[in-house]
PANUVO-738588 format. One record per residue (C-alpha): x, y, z. Coordinates in steps of 0.25 Angstrom, whole numbers, padded with zeros to 4 digits, always signed. Each point is the difference from the previous one (the first is absolute). Example, Ala and Ser with C-alpha at 12.3 -4.5 7.8 and 13.67 -1.06 7.14 Angstrom:
BEGIN
+0049-0018+0031/+0006+0014-0002/
***
This chain:
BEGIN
-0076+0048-0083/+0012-0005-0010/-0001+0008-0013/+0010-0004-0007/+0015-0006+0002/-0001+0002+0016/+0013-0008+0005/-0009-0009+0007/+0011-0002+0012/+0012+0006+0003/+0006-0012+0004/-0006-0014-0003/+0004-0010+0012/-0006-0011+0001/-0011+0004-0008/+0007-0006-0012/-0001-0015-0002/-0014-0002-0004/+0002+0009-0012/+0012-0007-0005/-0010-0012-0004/-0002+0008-0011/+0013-0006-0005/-0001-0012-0004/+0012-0010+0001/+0000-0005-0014/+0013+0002-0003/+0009-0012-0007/+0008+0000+0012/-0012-0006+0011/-0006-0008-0012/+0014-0007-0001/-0002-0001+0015/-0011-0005+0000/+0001-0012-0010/+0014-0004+0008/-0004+0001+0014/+0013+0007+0001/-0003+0012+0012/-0003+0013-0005/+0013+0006+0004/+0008-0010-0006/-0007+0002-0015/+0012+0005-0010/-0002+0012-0007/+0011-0001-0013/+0006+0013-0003/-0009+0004-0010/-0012+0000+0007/+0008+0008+0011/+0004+0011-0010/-0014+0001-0006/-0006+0001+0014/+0010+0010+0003/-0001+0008-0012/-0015+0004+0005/+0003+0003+0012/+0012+0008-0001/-0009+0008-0011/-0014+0000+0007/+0010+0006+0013/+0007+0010-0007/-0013+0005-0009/-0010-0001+0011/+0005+0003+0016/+0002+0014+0002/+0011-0003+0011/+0006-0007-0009/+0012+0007+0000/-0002+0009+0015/+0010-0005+0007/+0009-0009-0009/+0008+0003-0012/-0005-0007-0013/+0011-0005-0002/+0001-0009+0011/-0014-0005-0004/+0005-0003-0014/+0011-0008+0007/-0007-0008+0010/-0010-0004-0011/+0009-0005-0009/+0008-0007+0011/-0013-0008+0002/+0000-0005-0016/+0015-0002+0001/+0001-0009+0013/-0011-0009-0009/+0010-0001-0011/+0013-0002+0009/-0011-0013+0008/-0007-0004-0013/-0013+0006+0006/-0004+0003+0014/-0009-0009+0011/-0013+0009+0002/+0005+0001+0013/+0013+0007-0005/-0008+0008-0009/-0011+0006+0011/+0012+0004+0009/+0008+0008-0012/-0013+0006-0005/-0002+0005+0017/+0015+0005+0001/-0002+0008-0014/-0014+0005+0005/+0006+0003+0014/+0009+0010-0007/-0010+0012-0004/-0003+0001+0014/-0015+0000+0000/-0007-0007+0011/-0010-0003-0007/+0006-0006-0015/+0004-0016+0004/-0003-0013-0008/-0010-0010+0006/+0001-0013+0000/-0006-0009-0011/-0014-0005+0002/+0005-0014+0002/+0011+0002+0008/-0011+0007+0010/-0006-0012+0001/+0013-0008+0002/+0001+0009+0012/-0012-0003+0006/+0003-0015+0002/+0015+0000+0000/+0008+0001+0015/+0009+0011-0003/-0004+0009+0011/+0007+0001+0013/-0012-0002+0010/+0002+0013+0009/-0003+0014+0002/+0011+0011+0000/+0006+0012-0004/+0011+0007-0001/+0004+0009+0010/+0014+0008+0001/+0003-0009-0010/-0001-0012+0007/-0014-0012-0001/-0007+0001+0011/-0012-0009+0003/-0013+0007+0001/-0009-0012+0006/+0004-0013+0008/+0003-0012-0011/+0002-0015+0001/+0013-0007+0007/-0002+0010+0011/+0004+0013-0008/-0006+0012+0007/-0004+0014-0004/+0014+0009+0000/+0009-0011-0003/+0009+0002-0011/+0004-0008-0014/+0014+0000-0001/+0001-0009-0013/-0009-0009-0009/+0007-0013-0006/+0014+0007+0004/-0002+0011-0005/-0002+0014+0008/-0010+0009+0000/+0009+0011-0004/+0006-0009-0010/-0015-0002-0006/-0003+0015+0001/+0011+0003-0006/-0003-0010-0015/-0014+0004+0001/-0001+0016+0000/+0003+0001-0015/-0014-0006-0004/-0008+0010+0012/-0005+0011-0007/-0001+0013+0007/-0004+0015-0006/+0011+0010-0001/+0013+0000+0008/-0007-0007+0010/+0010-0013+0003/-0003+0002+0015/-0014-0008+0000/+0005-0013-0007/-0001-0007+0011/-0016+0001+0002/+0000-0011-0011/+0010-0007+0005/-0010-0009+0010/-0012+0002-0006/-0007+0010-0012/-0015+0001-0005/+0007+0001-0013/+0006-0012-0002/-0005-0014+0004/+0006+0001+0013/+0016+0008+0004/+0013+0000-0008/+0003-0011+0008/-0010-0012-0003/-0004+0010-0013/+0013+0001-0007/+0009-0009+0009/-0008-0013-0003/+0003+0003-0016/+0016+0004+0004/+0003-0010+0008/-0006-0015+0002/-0011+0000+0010/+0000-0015+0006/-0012-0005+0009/+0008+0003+0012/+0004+0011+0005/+0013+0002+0008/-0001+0013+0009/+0012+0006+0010/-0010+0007+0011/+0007+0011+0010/-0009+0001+0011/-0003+0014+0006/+0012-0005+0013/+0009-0002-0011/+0000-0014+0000/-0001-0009-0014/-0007-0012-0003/-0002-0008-0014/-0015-0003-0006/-0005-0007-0010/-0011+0002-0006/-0011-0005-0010/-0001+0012-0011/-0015+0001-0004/-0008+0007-0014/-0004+0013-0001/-0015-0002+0004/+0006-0005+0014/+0011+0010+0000/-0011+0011+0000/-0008-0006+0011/+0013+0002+0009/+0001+0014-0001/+0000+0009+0014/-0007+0010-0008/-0008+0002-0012/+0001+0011-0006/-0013+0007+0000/-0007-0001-0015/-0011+0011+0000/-0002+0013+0002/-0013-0002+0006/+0008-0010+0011/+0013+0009+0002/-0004+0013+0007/-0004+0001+0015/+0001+0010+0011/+0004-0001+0015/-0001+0011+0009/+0011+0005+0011/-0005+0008+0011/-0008+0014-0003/+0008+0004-0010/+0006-0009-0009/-0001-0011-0010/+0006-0011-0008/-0006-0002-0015/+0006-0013-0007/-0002-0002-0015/+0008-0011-0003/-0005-0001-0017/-0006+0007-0010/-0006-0010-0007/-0012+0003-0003/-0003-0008-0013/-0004-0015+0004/-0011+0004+0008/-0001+0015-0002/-0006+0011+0010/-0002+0015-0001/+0013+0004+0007/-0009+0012+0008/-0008-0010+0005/+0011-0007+0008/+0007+0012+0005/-0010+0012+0002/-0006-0008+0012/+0015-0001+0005/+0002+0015-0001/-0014+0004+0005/+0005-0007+0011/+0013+0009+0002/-0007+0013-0002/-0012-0003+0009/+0008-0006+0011/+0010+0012+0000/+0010-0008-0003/+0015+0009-0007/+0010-0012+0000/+0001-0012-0008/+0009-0008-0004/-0002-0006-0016/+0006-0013+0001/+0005-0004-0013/+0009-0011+0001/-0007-0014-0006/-0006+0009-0012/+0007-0003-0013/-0010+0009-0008/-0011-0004-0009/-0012+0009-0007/-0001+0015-0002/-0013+0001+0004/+0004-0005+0017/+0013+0008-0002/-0006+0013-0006/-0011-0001+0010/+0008-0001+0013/+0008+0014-0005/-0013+0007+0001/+0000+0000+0014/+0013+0007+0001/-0001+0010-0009/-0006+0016+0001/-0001+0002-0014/-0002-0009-0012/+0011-0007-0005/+0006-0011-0010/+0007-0014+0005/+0005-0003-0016/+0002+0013-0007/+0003-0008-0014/-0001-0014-0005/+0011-0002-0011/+0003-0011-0010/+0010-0004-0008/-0010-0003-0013/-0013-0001-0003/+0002-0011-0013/-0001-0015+0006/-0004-0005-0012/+0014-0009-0002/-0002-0008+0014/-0015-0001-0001/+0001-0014-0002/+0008-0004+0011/-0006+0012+0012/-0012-0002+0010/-0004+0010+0009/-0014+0004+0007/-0002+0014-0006/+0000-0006-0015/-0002+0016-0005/+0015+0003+0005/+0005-0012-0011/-0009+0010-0011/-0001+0015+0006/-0005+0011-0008/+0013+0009-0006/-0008+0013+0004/+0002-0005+0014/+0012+0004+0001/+0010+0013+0002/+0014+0000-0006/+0009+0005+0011/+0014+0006-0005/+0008-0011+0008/-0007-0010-0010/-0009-0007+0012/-0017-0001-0007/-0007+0008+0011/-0013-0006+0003/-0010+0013+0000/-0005+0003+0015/-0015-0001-0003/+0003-0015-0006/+0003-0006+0015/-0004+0002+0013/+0013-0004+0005/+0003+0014-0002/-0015+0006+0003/+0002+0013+0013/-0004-0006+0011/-0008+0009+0011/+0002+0003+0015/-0009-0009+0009/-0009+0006+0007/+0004-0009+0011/+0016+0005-0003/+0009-0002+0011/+0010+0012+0005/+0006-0006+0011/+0015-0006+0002/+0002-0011-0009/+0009-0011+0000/+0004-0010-0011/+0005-0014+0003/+0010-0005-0011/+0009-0011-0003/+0009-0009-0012/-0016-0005-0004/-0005+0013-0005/+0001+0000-0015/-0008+0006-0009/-0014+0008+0001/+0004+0000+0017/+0013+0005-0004/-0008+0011-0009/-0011+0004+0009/+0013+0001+0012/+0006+0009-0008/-0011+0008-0006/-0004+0002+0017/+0013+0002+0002/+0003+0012-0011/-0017+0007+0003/+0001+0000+0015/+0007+0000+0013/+0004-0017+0003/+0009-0007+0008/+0006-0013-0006/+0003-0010+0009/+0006-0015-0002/+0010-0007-0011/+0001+0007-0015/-0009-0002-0011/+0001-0008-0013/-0007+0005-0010/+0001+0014-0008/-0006+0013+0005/+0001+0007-0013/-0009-0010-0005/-0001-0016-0005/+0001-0008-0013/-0012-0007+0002/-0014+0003-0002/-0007-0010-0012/+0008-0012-0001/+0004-0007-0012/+0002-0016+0000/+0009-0004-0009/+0000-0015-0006/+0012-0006-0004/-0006-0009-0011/+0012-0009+0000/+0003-0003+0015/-0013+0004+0005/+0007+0010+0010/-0011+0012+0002/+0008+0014+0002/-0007+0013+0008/+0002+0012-0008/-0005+0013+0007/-0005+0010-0009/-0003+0011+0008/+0011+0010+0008/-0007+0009+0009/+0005+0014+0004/-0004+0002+0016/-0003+0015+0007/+0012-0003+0009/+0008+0011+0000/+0016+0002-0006/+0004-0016+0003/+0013-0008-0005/-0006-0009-0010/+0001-0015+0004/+0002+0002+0015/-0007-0005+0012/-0006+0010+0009/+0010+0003+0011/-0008+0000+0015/+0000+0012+0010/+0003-0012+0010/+0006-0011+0000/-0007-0013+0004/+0003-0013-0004/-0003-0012+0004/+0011-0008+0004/+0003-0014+0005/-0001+0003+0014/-0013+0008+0000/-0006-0013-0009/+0004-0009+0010/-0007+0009+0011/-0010+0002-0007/+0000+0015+0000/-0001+0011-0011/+0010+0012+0000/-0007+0008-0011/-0014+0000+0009/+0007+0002+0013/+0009+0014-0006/-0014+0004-0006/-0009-0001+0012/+0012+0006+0007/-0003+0013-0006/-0013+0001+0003/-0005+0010+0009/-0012-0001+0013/
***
């Protein structure tokens, strides 16, 4: 049970979009749009209504984000805020397409997964009706697109995209990386948003790119096929709504969806939890596992593999519940909830957010730490609650699958695995950040004058993970990725190295 300003999730996917209605889009900007028919990207913003939006973001950042200056001087901040106001004086105001972009490159630079700016509400409806989506599936492997499903004009599952309108792939990659947020020093998982994201309406690629560069109806595609031969496509780009119907495969939502069990031989078994989310259609987290592990302890069974790979994080409760089972003696996931202030009172105007007690907490809630971080008292959230050894615990070998995609509350509960008992990690390096996320409750700025809507986290979570470098990925035992070859087989190194340690 929430007793008071619980971070909700650790990390928010997908979850996000239907609270961002709260904002909504008012501004001058779309009623100019509007009553012109000119398209939402094109609206002009003068260089006064760009200095007023960014005066309340720049503050609302610097005031409010408790990561605000983790990994990133604030003097760099300072400077890429003010860039944006003077590249509006330089062009006598910015397109909001121009504006979006410099507020995601500014926002990309305090390094926090899970602090980006969303679209406005109408260009989120522009996107579900205009064709700037290239009308396939892929991702980036080693670097390079590969197709993840069979596509029109003959285009198979393992073929490669070597350019888009003349333009490569690397060339793309290489525009787009600054406005890809990622916690930390973590700068080796940009590419899973390349292709696709759950955080943005759709990859960098159609995301950003269609704002960057011109998106015609046509597509014109270079194609290396897995022989090494090369063949040119055209095809018809299509919306969003058809762009998600394409997709190889959905990212499960729920947590109530996302966990299954397969058992191997006498001994052993795979467990895949592939969310945390448990907040659209919530569950009791015991519910879900204690007939899995039941299952391991009646059947004997001391090897499992804890595939991880697909899960982004999501609640506490799922997170904090599956660490029960591997534990002897009670333990804490979050050990402390900081925050930068407890006084909202100047933004409460322009912020929306579904915990509205976080926008007006009590000041007695709150400890004074020395290195000036409001820490939330432990009794206040059960975030940070001891959670207690299942009586269906399981001491056997355990194995961690991980890749690029972990981020966040997987990321934590890794680590926190990691640091209580004896894992093996196998797969690609984490995103995310052991020592804990800026995240938790999430603030949704508006920007009254463009009509921009910011996230602001306002929680930084300290994790029972052990001494770690702050920032950095969780380095594997062994390495496994995925590579363009084992795509196009269809096979899967990480499963194949863990299976091969089991024993009987």
């Amino acid at each position: 049970m929430t007793r008071f300003l619980t971070a909700t999730a650790l990390t928010l996917t997908a979850c996000l979009s239907p609270l961002t209605v709260l904002a909504n889009d008012t501004s001058e900007a779309t009623e100019t749009a509007a009553a012109t028919s000119i398209h939402p990207l094109d609206v002009r913003l003068s260089p006064e209504q760009v200095r007023a939006d960014i005066a309340l973001a720049h503050n609302a950042y610097e005031d409010i984000h408790p990561g605000y200056k983790r990994f990133t001087d604030k003097a760099v901040l300072d400077a890429a805020w003010t860039n944006i106001i003077e590249q509006a004086e330089r062009q006598n105001g910015l397109s909001a397409g121009e504006f979006y972009l410099a507020l995601s490159e500014t926002l990309a630079l305090i390094r926090c997964d899970h602090t980006k700016a969303e679209l406005s509400q109408s260009l989120k409806e522009t996107r579900k009706t205009d064709p700037t989506y290239l009308p396939l599936s892929w991702d980036m492997v080693e670097g390079r697109a590969i197709l993840t499903q069979d596509a029109a004009e003959g285009l198979k599952a393992g073929d490669e995209i070597l350019s888009v309108d003349g333009r490569t792939i690397t060339e793309m990659a290489d525009a787009l990386y600054k406005y890809i947020p990622f916690d930390g020093y973590n700068d080796h998982i940009r590419d899973t948003g390349i292709a696709s994201s759950s955080e943005f309406m759709g990859g960098a690629v159609d995301h950003f790119g269609s704002i960057l560069w011109d998106a015609p109806a046509m597509a014109n595609l270079t194609i290396a096929r897995p022989d090494g031969s090369q063949v040119g496509v055209t095809l018809d780009r299509v919306n969003y709504s058809e762009w998600l119907a394409l997709q190889a495969a959905p990212p499960r939502l729920n947590f109530s969806d996302a966990v299954s069990l397969e058992t191997i031989g006498e001994r052993a078994a795979i467990l895949n939890v592939d969310t945390f989310v448990n907040y659209r259609t919530p569950v009791d987290p015991y519910d879900i596992y204690d007939p899995i592990f039941e299952i391991l302890k009646s059947e004997g069974r001391d090897q499992l593999i804890l595939d991880l790979r697909r899960n982004g994080g999501g609640s506490n409760d799922a997170a904090n519940a599956l660490l029960s089972y591997f534990i002897d003696s009670p333990q804490r996931l979050t050990t402390a909830e900081l925050f930068a202030t407890n006084d909202h009172s100047a933004y409460e105007d322009y912020i929306q957010t579904w915990n509205k007690r976080a926008i007006n907490p009590p000041r007695i809630a709150f400890k004074k730490r020395d290195d000036g971080y409001l820490s939330l008292r432990t009794s206040l959230s059960d975030s940070m609650d001891r959670i207690k050894p299942s009586k269906f615990g399981f001491d056997g070998k355990l194995i961690i699958l991980t890749n690029r995609t972990n981020s966040s509350g997987s990321t934590n509960i890794i680590a926190a695995l990691d640091h209580l008992r004896d894992v093996t990690l196998i797969g690609e390096k984490t995103g995310g950040n052991p020592t804990g996320a800026t995240a938790g409750t999430i603030f949704f700025l508006t920007l009254p004058e463009s009509g921009f809507v910011l996230r602001i986290p306002i929680v930084r979570a300290e994790i029972n993970s052990g001494d770690r470098p702050d920032g950095v990925g969780l380095v594997p035992d062994i390495f496994a990725p995925d590579t363009v070859e084992s795509v196009r087989a269809g096979t899967d190194p990480a499963l194949e190295a863990a299976l091969a340690l089991f024993e009987g």
